[in-house]
C-alpha positions as CSV (number, residue, x, y, z in Angstrom):
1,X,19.1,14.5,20.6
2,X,20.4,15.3,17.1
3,X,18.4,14.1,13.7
4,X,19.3,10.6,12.8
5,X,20.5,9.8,9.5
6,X,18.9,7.5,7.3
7,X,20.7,5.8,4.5
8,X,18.6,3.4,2.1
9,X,21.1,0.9,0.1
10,X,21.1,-1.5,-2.6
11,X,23.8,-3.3,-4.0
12,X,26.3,-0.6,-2.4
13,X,29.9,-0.6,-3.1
14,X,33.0,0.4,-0.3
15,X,32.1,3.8,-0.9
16,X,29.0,3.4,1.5
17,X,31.7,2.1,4.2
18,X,34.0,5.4,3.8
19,X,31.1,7.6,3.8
20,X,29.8,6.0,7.4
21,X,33.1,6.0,9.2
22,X,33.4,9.6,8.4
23,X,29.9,10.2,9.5
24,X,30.4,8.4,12.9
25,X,33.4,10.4,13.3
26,X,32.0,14.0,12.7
27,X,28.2,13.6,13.3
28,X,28.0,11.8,16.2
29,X,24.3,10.7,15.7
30,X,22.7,7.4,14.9
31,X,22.6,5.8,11.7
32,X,20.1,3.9,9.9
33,X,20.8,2.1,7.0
34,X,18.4,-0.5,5.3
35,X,19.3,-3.0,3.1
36,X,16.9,-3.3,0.2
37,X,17.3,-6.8,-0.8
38,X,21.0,-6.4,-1.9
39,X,21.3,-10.4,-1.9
40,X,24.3,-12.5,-0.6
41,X,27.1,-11.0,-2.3
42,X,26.5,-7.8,-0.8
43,X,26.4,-8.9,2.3
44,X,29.9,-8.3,3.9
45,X,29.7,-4.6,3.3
46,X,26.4,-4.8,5.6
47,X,28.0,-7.2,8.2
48,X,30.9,-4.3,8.3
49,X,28.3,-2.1,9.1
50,X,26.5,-4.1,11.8
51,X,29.8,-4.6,13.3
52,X,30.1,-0.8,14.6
53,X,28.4,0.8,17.0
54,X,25.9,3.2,16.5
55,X,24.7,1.4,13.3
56,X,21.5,0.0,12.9
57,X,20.9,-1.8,9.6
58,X,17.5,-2.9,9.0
59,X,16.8,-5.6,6.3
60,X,14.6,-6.3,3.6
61,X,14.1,-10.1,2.0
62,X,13.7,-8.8,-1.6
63,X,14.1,-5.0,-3.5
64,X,11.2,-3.5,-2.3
65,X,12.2,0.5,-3.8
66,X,13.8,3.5,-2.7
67,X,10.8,4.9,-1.3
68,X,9.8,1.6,0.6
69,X,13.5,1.7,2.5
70,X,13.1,5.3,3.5
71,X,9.8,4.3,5.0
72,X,10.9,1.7,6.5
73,X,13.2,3.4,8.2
74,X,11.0,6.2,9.2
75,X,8.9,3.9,11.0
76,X,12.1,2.4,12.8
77,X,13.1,5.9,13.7
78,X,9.5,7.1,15.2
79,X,9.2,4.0,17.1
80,X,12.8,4.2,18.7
81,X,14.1,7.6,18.7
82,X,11.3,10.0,20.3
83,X,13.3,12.5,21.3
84,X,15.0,13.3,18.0
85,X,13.7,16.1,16.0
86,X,13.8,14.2,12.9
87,X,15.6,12.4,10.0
88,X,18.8,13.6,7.5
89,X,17.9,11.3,4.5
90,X,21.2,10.4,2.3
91,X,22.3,8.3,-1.0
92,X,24.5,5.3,-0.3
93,X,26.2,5.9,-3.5
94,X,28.4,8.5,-2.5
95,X,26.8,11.6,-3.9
96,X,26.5,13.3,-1.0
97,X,29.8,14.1,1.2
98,X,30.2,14.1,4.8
99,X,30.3,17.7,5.3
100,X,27.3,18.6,3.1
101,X,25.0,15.7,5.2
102,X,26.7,17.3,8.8
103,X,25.2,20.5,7.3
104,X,22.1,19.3,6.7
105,X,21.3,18.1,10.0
106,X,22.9,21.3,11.7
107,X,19.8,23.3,10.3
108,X,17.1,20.7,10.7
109,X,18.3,20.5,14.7
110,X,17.9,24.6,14.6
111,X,14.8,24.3,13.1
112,X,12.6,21.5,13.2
113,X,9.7,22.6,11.0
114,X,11.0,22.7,8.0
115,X,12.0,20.6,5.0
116,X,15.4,21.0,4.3
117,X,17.1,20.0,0.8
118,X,20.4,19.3,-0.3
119,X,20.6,21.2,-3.7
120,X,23.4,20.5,-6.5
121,X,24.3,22.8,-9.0
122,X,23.5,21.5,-12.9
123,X,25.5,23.4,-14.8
124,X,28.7,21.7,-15.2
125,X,29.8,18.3,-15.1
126,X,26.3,16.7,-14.4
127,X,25.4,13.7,-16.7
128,X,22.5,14.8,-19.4
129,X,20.0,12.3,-18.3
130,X,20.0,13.8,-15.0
131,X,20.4,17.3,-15.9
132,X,17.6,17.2,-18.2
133,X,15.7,14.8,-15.7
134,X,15.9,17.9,-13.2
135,X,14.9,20.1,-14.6
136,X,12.2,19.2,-16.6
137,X,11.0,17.6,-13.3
138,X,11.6,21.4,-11.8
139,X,9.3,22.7,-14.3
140,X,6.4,20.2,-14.7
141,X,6.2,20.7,-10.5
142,X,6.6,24.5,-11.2
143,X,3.6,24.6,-13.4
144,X,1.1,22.2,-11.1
145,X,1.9,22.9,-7.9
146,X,3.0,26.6,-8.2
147,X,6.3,26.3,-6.7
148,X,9.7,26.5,-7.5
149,X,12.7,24.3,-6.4
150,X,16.1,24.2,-7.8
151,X,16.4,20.3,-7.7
152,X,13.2,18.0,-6.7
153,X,15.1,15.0,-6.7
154,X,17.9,15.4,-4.6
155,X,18.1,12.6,-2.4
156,X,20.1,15.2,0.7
157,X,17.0,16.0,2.8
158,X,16.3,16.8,6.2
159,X,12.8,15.8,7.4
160,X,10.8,16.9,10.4
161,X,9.7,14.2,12.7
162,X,5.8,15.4,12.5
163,X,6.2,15.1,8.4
164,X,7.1,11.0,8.8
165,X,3.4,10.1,9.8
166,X,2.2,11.5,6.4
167,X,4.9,10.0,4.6
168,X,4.6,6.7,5.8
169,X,1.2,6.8,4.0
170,X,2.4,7.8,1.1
171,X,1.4,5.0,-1.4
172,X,4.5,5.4,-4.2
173,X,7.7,2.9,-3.4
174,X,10.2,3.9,-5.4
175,X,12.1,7.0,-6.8
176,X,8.7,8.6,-7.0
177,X,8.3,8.6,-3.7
178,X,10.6,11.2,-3.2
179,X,8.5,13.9,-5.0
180,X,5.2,12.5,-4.0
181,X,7.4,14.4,-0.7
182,X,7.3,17.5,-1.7
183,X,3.9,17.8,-3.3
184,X,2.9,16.4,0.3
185,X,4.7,19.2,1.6
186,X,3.4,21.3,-0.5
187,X,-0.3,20.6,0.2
188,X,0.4,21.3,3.9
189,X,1.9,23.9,3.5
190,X,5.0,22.9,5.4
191,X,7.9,24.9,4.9
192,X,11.0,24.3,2.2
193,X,14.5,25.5,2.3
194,X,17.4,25.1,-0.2
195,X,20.8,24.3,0.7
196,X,23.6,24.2,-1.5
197,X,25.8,21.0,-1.5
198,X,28.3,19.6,-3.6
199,X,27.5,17.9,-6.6
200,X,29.2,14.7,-7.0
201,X,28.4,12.0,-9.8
202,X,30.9,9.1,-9.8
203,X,32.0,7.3,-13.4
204,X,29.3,9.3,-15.3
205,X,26.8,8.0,-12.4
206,X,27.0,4.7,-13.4
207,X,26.4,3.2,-10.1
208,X,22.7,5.0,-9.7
209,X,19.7,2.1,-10.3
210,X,17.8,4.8,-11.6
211,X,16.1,3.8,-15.0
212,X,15.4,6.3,-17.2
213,X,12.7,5.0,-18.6
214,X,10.8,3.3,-16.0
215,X,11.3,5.1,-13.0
216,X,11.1,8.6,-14.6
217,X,7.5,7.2,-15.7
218,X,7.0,6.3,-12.0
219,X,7.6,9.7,-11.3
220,X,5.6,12.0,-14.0
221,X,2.9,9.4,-13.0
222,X,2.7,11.7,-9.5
223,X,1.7,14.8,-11.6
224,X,-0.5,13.1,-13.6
225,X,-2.3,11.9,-11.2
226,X,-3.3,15.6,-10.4
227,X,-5.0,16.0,-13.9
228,X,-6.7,13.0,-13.9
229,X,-9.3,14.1,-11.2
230,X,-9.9,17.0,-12.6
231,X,-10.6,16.0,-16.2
232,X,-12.7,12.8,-14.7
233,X,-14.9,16.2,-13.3
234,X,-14.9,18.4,-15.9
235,X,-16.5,15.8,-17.7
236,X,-19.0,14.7,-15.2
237,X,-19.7,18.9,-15.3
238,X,-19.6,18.8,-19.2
239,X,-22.3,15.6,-19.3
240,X,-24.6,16.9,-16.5
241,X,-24.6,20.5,-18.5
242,X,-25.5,19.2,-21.5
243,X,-28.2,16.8,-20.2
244,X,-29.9,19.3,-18.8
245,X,-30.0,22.0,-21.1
246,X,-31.0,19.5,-23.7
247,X,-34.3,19.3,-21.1
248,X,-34.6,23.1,-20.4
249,X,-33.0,24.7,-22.8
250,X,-31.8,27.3,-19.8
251,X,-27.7,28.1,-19.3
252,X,-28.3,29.3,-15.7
253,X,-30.4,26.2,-14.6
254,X,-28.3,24.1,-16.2
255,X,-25.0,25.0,-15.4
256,X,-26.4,25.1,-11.3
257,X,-27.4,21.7,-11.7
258,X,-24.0,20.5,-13.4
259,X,-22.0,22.5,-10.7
260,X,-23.9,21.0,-7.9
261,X,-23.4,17.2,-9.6
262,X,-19.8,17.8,-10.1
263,X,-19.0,19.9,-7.7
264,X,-19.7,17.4,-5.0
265,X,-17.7,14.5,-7.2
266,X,-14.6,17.2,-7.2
267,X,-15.1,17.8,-3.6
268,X,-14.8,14.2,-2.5
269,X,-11.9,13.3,-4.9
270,X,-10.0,16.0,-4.2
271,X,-10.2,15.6,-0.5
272,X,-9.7,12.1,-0.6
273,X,-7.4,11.4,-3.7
274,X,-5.8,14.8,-4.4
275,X,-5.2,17.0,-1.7
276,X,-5.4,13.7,0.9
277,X,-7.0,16.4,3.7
278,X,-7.5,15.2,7.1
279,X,-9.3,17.8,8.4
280,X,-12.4,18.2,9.5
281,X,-14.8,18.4,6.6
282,X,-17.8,20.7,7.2
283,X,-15.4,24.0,7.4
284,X,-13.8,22.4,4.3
285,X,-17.0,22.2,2.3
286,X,-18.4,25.3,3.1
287,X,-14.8,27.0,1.3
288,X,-15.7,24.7,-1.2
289,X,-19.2,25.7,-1.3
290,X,-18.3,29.2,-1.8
291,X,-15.6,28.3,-4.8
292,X,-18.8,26.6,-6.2
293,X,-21.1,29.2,-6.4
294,X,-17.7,31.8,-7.5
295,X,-17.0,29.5,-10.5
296,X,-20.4,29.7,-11.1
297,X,-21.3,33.2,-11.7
298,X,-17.9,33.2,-13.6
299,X,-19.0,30.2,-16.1
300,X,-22.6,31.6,-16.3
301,X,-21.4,35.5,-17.6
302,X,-19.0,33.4,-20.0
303,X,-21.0,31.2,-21.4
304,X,-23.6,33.7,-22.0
305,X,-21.6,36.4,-23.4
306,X,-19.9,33.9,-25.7
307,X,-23.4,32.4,-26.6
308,X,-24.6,36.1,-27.3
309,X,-21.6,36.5,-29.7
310,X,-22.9,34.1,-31.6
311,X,-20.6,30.7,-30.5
312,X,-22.2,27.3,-30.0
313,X,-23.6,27.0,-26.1
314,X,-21.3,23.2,-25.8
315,X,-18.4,25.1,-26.9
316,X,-18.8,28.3,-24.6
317,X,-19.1,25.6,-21.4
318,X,-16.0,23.6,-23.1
319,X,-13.8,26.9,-23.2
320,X,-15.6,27.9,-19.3
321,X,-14.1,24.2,-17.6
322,X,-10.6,25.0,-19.0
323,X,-10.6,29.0,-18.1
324,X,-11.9,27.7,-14.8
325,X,-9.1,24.3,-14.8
326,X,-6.0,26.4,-13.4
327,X,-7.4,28.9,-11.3
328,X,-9.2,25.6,-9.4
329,X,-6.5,24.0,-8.4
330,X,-4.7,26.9,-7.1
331,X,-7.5,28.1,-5.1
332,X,-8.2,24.6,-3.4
333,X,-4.9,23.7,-2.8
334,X,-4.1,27.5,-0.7
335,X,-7.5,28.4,0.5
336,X,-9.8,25.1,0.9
337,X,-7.5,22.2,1.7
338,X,-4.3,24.2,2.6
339,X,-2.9,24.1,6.0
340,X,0.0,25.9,7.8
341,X,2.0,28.9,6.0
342,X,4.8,27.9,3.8
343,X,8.2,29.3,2.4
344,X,10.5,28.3,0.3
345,X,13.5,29.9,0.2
346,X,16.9,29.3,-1.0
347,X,19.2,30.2,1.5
């Protein structure tokens, strides 16, 4: 069975209608669409819908979000189609075109472990607000999650059917939800390709219930959620340094006993919070373990030599947590709480 296609709508115009009736004619897979509270006057453009076969339109009583729709729908889809390989997520606003959604599912049906996306092209007649909405996006995920992608919110994706169960726990609900995705997919270490597509924006994208405000918030709130973690430890590590050398007056004691307070906080909000790790903990914390007692031969010699140099000993542990901040995070999400190989690759 081919990937099903999964289109989450509110308030759609005719345009949905066009872009179904050429799917059903070329794709020749099921379609889900769910209505996201649209209200009454949209509702002949959905009873069009019902009307044709092969159409499955699932409803929501009030807007719930973007992302809440696509989960909806990917619960629909695990619970009735178990023999399709996954899901070809796509826009009801007419952004994406026929051919570029047939393509799509093509190469998710050849191979069904990796993340496909549909990537447009910003450099020539793409509104500002979402040409500048890309690709800062591209570069903020760039510099915290250590991997580049041409457009992280394209809305054109092909989704393996073993991915769904992790996104359906995905808390966000709206347009966030979409890069809480691929920082999910990320962490796991599941694989990411690029495919070009057409880029299409209709009457300056006037029809897109994106708010610039609001919903970009929503989504730089996924990032930030990344620091906050870390800082809440650094200062736990900070506090529990300083209290004890205030009692001993010794930088190796007292950094061992900070790293072992910390460390443990980190450990379990990382797992938890961060990195959301299922696995099995004890090989987990013995990585972690190790990464402990690394960063703390590194933050002893650096604190000492800096001390020796003459600099205050609060300082030299200040300027050891953000040396240490960076390398951290990149080391626990590919060694402790990383999982299968990844690619990206833009094909």
């Amino acid at each position: 069975m081919k990937p099903v296609i999964v289109i989450p709508a509110y308030k759609p115009d005719t345009s949905l209608l066009s872009l179904v009736a050429e799917l059903q004619a070329q794709a020749d897979t099921p379609i889900l669409i769910v209505n996201d509270g649209s209200g009454l006057t949209y509702e002949a453009i959905f009873d069009a819908l019902r009307a044709q076969k092969n159409i499955t339109v699932i409803e929501h009583a009030i807007n719930l979000g973007k992302g809440q729709a696509l989960k909806t729908a990917f619960n629909y889809f695990l619970t009735h189609y178990p023999d399709s390989p996954g899901v070809v997520t796509a826009d009801a606003d007419g952004q994406h075109l026929c051919v570029d959604i047939v393509n799509v599912s093509a190469q998710l049906n050849k191979h069904s472990n990796t993340l496909w996306l549909g990537v447009r092209s910003f450099k020539n007649g793409v509104p500002l607000r979402s040409r500048f909405g890309n690709q800062l996006t591209r570069w903020v995920f760039r510099l915290l999650i250590g991997q580049s992608l041409q457009d992280t919110q394209t809305g054109l994706r092909g989704i393996p059917r073993h991915f769904l169960k992790t996104l359906l726990k995905t808390p966000s609900t709206g347009y966030d939800f979409e890069l809480d995705m691929l920082i999910s997919a990320s962490v796991q270490r599941l694989p990411m390709r690029e495919l070009p597509i057409e880029t299409v924006y209709k009457d300056d994208n006037k029809s897109s219930h994106f708010n610039p405000l609001i919903d970009s918030l929503k989504i730089y709130f996924v990032f930030i959620r990344f620091l906050i973690f870390s800082v809440i430890s650094g200062l736990l590590d900070f506090l529990a340094f300083s209290f004890a050398y205030m009692l001993c007056g010794h930088i190796l004691v007292s950094e061992s006993l900070a790293r072992i307070f910390s460390g443990t906080c980190n450990f379990l909000l990382n797992k938890e919070l961060v990195f959301k790790s299922k696995d099995n903990i004890l090989p987990e914390a013995l990585k972690y373990a190790l990464l402990c007692l690394v960063n703390l031969a590194f933050s002893y010699g650096l604190i000492s030599s800096l001390v020796y140099l003459g600099a205050n000993v609060y300082a030299s542990k200040m300027i050891a947590l953000i040396g240490l901040f960076f390398a951290n995070f990149a080391i626990q999400k590919l060694l402790v709480f990383g999982k299968e190989e990844t690619l990206a690759a833009k094909i």
